[in-house]
C-alpha positions in Angstrom: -6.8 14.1 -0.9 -5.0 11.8 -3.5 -8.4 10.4 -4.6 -9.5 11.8 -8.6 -12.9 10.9 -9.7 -13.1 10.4 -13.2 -15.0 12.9 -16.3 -17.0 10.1 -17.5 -17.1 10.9 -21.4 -15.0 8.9 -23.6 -14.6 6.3 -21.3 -16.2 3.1 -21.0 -18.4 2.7 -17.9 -17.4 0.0 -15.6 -20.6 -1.9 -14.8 -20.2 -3.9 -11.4 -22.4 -6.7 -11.3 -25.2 -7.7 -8.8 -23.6 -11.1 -7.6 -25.3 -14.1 -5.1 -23.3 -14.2 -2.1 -21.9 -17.4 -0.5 -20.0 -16.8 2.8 -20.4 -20.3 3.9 -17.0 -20.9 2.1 -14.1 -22.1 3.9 -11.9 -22.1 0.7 -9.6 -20.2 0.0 -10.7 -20.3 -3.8 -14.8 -21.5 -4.0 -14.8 -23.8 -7.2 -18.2 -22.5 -7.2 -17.1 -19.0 -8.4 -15.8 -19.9 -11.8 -18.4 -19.4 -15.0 -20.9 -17.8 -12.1 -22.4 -15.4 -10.2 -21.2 -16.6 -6.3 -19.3 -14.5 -4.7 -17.3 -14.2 -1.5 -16.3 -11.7 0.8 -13.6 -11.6 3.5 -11.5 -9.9 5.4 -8.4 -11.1 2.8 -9.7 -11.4 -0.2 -13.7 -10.3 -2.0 -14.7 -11.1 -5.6 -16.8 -9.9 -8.7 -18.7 -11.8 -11.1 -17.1 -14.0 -13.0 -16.6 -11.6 -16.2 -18.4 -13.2 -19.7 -15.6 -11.9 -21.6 -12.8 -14.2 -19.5 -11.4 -17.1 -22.2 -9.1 -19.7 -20.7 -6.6 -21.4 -23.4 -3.7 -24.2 -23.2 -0.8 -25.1 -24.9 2.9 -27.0 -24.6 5.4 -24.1 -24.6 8.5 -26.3 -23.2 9.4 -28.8 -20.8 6.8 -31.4 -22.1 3.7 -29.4 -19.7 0.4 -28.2 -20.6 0.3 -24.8 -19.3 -3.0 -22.6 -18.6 -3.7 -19.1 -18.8 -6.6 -16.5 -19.0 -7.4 -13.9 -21.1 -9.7 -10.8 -20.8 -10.1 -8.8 -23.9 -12.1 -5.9 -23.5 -15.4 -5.0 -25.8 -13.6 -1.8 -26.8 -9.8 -3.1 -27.7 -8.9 -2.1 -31.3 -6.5 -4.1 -33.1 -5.1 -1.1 -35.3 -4.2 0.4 -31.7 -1.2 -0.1 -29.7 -2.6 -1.4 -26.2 -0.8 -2.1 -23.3 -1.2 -5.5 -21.6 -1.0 -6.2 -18.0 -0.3 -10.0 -16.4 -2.0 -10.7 -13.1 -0.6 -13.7 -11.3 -2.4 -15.6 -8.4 -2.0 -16.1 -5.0 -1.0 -19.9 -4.0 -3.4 -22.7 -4.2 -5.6 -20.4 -6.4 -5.6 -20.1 -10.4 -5.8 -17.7 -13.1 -9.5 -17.3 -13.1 -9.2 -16.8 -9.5 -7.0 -14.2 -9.8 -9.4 -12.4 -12.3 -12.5 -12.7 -9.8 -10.1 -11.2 -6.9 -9.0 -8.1 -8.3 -10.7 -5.6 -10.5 -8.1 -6.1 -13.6 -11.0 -6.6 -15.8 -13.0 -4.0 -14.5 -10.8 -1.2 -15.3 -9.7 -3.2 -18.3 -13.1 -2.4 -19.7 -12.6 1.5 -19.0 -8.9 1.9 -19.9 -8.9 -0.8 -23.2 -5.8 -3.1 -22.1 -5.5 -6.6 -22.2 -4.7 -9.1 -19.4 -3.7 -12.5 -19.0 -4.0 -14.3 -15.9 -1.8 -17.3 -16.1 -1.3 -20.4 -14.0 1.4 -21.7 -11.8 2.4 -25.2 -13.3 2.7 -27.0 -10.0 0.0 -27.1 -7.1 -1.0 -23.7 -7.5 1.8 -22.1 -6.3 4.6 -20.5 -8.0 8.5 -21.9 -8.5 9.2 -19.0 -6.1 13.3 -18.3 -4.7 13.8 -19.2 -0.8 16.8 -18.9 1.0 18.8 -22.2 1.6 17.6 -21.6 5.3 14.0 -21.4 4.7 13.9 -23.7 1.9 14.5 -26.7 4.8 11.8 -25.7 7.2 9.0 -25.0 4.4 10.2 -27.8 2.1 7.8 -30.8 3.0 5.2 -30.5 0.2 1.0 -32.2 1.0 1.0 -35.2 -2.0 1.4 -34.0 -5.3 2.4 -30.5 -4.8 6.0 -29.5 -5.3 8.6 -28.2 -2.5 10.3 -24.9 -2.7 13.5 -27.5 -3.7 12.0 -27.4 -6.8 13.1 -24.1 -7.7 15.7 -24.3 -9.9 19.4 -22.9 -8.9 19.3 -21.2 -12.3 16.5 -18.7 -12.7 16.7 -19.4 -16.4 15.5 -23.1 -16.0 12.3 -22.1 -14.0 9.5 -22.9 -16.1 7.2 -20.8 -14.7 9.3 -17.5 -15.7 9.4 -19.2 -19.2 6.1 -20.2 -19.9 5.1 -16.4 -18.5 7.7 -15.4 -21.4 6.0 -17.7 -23.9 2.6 -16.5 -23.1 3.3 -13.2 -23.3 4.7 -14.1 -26.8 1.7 -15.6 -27.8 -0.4 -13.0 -26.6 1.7 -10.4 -28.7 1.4 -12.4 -31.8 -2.7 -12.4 -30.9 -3.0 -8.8 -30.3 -1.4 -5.4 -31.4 0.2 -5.1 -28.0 2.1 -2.2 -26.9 5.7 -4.0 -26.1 7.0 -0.6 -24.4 3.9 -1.1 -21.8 3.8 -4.7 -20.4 2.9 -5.0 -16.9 3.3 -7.6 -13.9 1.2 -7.6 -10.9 0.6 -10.6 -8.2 -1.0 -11.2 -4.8 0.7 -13.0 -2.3 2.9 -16.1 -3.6 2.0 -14.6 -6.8 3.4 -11.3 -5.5 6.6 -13.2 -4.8 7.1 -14.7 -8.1 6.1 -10.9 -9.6 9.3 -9.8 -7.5 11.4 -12.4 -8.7 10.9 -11.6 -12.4 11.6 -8.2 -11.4 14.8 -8.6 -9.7 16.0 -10.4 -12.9 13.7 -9.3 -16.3 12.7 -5.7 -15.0 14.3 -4.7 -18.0 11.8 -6.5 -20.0 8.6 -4.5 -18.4 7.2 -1.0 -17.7 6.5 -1.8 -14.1 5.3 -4.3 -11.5 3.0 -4.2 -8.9 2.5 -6.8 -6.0 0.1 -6.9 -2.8 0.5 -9.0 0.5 3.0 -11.5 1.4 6.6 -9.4 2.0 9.9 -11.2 0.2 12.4 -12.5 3.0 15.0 -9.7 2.9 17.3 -13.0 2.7 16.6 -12.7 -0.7 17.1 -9.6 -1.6 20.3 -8.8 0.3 23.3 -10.7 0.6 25.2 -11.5 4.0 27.0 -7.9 3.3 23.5 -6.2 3.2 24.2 -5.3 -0.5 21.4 -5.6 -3.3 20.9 -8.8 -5.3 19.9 -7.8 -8.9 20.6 -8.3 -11.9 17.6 -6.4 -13.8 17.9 -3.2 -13.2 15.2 -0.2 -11.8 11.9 -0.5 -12.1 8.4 1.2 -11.2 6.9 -0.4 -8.2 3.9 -0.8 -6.1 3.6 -2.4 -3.6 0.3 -3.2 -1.0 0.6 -4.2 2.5 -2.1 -5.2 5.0 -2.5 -4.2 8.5 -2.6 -7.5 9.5 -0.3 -9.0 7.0 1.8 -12.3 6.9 5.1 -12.7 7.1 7.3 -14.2 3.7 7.3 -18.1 4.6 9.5 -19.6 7.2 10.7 -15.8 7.8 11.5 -15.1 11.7 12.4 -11.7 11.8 9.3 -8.9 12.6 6.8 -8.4 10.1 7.3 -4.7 9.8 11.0 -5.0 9.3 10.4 -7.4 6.4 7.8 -4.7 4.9 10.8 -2.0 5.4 13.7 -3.7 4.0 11.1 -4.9 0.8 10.9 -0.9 0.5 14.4 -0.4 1.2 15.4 -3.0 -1.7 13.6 -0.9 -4.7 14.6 2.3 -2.8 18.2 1.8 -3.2 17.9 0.2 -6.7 16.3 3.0 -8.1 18.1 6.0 -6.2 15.1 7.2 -3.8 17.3 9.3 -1.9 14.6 12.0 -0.8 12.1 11.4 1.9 8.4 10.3 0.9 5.5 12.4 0.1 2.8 10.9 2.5 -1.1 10.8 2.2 -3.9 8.9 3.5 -6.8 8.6 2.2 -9.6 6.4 4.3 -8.0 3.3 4.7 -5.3 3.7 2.4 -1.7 4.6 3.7 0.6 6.2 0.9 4.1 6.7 0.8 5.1 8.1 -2.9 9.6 8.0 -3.1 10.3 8.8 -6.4 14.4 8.0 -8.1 16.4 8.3 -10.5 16.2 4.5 -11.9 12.5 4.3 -11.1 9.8 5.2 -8.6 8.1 3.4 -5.2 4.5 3.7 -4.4 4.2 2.1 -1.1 0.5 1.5 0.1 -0.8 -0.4 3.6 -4.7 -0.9 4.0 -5.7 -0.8 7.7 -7.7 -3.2 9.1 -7.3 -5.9 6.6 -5.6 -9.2 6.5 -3.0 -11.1 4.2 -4.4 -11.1 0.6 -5.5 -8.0 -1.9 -8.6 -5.7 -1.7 -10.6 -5.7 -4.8 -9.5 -2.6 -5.9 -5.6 -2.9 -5.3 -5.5 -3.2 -9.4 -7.1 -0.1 -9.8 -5.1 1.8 -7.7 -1.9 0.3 -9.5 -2.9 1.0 -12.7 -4.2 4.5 -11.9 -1.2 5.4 -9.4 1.9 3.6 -11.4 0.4 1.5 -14.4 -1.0 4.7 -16.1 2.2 7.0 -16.7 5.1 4.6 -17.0 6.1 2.9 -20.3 10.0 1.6 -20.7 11.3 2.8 -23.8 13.8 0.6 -26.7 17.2 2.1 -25.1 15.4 0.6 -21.6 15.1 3.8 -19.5 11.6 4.5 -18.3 9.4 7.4 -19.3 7.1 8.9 -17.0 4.2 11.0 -18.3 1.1 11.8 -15.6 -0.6 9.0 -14.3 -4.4 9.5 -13.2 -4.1 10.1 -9.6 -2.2 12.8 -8.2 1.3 11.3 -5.7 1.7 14.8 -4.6 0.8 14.0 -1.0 -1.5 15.5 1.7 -1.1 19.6 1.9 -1.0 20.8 5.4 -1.3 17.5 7.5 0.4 17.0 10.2 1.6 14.2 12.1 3.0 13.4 15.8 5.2 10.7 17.0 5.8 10.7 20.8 9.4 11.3 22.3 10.3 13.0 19.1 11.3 16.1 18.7 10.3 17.0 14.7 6.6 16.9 13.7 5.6 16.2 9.8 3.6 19.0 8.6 2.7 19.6 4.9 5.0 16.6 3.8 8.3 18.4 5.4 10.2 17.7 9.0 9.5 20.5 11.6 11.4 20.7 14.9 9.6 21.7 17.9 12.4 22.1 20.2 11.6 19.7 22.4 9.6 16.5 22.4 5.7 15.4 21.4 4.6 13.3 25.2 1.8 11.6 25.7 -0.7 13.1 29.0 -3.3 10.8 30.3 -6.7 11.8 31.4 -7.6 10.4 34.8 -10.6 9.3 36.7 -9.2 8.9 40.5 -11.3 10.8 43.2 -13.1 8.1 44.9 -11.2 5.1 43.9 -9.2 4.5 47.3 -5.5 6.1 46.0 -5.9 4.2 42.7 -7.2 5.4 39.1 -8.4 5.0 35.8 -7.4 6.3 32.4 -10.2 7.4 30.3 -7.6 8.2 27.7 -4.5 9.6 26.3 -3.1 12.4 24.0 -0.4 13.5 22.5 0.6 17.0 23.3 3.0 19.1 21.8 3.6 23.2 22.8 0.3 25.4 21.8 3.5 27.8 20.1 4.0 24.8 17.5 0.0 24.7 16.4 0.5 28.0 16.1 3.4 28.3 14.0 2.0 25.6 11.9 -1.5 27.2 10.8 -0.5 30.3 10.5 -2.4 31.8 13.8 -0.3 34.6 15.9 0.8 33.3 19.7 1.4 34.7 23.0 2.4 33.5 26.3 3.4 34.5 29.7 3.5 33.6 33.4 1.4 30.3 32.7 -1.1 32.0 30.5 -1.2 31.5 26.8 -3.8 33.2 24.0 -3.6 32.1 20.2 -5.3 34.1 17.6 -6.5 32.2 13.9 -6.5 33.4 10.9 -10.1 33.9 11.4 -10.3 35.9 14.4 -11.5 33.6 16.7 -9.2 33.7 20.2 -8.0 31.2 22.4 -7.0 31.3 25.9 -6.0 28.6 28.0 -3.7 28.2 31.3 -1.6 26.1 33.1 -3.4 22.9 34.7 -6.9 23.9 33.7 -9.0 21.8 31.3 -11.0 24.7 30.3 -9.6 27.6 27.6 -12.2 30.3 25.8 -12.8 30.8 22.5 -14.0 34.6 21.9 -14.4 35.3 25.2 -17.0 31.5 25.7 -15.6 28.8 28.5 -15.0 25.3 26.2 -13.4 22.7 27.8 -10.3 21.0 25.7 -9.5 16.6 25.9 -7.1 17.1 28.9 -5.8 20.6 30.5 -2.8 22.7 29.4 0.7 20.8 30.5 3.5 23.2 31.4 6.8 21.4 30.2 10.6 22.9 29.4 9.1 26.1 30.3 6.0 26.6 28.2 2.5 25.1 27.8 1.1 22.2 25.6 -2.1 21.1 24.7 -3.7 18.3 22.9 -3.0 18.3 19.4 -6.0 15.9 19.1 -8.0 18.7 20.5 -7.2 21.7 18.6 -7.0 19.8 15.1 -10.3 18.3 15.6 -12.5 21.3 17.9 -10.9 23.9 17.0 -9.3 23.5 13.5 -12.3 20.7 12.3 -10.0 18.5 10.5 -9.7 14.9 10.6 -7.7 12.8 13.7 -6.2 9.1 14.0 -4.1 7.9 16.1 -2.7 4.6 16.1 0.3 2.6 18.2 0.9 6.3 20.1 1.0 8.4 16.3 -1.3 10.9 15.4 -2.6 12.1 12.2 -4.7 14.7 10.9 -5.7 16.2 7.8 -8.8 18.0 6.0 -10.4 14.4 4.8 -11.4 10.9 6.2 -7.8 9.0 7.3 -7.5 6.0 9.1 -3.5 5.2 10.2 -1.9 1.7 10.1 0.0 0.7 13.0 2.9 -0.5 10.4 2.4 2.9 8.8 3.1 5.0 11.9 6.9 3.2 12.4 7.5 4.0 9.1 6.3 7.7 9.7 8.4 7.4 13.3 11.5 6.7 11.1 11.1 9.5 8.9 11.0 11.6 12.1 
């Protein structure tokens, strides 16, 4: 499992706060939460208490506005120590303060001692973000008193909202005794688009950045020749998608190939030219690429829609945040960061009508091809049926090879013995096998297919080998701990494959 639990001395204890829920809420940001203890929950986006220790300020940087920012200093911060300093941008139509009640930034702030600032977007709540020319005149008819995406300047370097980030981070330096060599950037939604758009043009200027929901159109991130558009070099990213995610706006093209060509972007930028290390742990999908220029930490949370779970910035800090800083000569050193991006040891998954398996992180062929077999309720029903369900089968030799366990086969028949002793036997067309010498019933009976038998790899993971099984969109996946697939997650598997 990727999941480390912390040694609790010499680290503050994060203290998470009984709160009074209000789920009556239709907003999408409850005024009611700020200076509080409401709270929401949904399926996009939960909160905390509003933090004590969260001061909002305001000042004219440039262009004749009066910005707004937040900032959380934690109890332990030290001003005769270097500490790092992470900005958290919100999603659209939310604020600064928001964005502090939606992620845990201040919660782990407390434990690890680093600032954060939580600024806000100077128009409407939603950031001076790039669109392409094309999407810029579908989405372009802004509500009263909100701007349109024709607002964004064609020069980057006019965009007030990059600037006054700039002169906020200026300020806070001249505050603080901040570490200039670890400055983060980390947004959710429209706020994770205007994160990627500093990046794509100031990464040079920050350690890494981190971003969860709302894909950038690959319009913007490729020209018509499918090369890269940058001019700010590698940079350490995370990025979080959700299950049942949202397209960038205006966008047409499927939501998962948005997601891949977002991965493909940083990929190519930073030289990932080796496969992923993958791991899931619960709900959490991880695909670690490390480069040359910089490293990707791609993560998808099943079951949940557009927007950030609550503890999205304490996986990026503790996954990226925590072992990246960018040095004066403006290459990136990478010391160990507090959870482990090794991947998952001896999991194994299966994508139908390929022919290579995914075992222990590294390609496997099989010789022929993983098929799904349906188990059928017919007798009875007048020459029709019913499927009770479906599994993906692969040849009993593979499972054997995989774990280790010796393998036998002939006229029909096949026997595998584990490492533990314990002997299998199973035939062609019969649901039941024995183990040491018992009948057991498997799923669905032995398959004969180019010439030798398969069985349900559902079955002999979870029955036979006790580990862990989910499948999702025709994929399967099982390892030694909880895992729960994402149906984006198993294409991206698929492709790997």
């Amino acid at each position: 499992m990727v999941t480390k639990f912390y040694e609790k001395e010499n680290k503050p204890e994060i203290k998470v706060l009984p709160g009074i829920p209000d789920d009556d809420n239709r907003d999408y940001l409850p005024m009611s939460l700020k200076d509080s203890e409401i709270v929401v929950n949904e399926n996009g986006n939960n909160s905390h208490v509003y933090p004590k220790g969260l001061k909002e300020y305001r000042k004219v940087f440039l262009d004749g506005r009066e910005d707004i920012w937040y900032e959380y200093v934690p109890e332990s911060y030290d001003p005769s120590k270097k500490t790092p300093l992470v900005v958290a941008l919100h999603g659209g139509l939310m604020t600064g303060w928001g964005q502090c009640v939606y992620t845990s930034w201040s919660m782990v702030a407390d434990r690890e001692g680093f600032i954060v600032v939580y600024p806000n977007a100077s128009t409407g709540g939603l950031w001076l973000i790039e669109h392409p020319e094309e999407i810029r005149k579908k989405i372009c008819i802004p509500k009263e008193g909100q701007f349109s995406f024709n607002d964004f300047p064609d020069d980057y370097r006019e965009n007030h909202d990059i600037n006054m980030i700039f002169a906020i981070i200026d300020e806070v330096c001249g505050k603080y005794n901040i570490d200039k060599g670890r400055i983060y950037m980390q947004g959710m939604s429209c706020g994770n688009a205007m994160t990627n758009t500093v990046a794509r043009h100031y990464a040079y200027k920050f350690a890494a950045f981190a971003g969860s929901a709302g894909p950038v159109s690959p319009m913007i991130l490729f020209d018509e020749d499918g090369d890269i558009l940058n001019d700010g070099g590698g940079a350490d990213i995370w990025q979080t998608r959700m299950e049942n995610d949202i397209n960038a706006p205006g966008e047409t093209c499927p939501l998962e190939y948005t997601f891949k060509k977002n991965r493909e972007y940083w990929n190519q930028l930073n030289d990932c030219t080796e496969p992923p290390k993958i791991s899931i742990d619960g709900v959490n999908n991880f695909a670690f690429y490390t480069g040359e220029k910089g490293n990707l930490v791609y993560r998808e949370v099943v079951n949940r829609d557009h927007g950030q779970t609550l503890d999205d910035a304490e996986m990026a800090w503790d996954f990226v945040f925590s072992g990246v800083r960018r040095q004066e000569d403006g290459s990136l050193l990478h010391t160990e960061t507090i959870c482990s991006k090794e991947g998952d040891k001896e999991a194994l998954a299966i994508i139908p009508g390929k022919r290579r398996v995914l075992f222990d992180n590294k390609p496997v062929d099989m010789g022929s091809e993983a098929f799904i077999w349906n188990k059928l309720k017919y007798h009875g029903l007048d020459g029709d049926f019913i499927v009770r369900d479906s599994y993906v089968m692969i040849p009993a030799r593979v499972l054997a090879t995989l774990f280790n366990a010796d393998y036998h086969e002939t006229d029909g028949a096949g026997a595998i013995t584990l490492k533990d002793g314990r002997e299998i036997a199973f035939a062609k067309g019969i649901i039941s096998c024995t183990v040491n010498n018992r009948v057991r019933d498997m799923y669905v009976e032995a398959v004969e297919r180019n010439g030798e038998l398969n069985i349900s790899a559902e079955w002999f993971c979870e029955d036979v080998l006790g580990m862990h099984v989910c499948t999702k969109e025709g994929a399967l996946y099982a390892a030694d701990h909880n895992i729960k697939l994402s149906k984006h997650f198993a294409k991206l598997i698929a492709d790997l494959l």
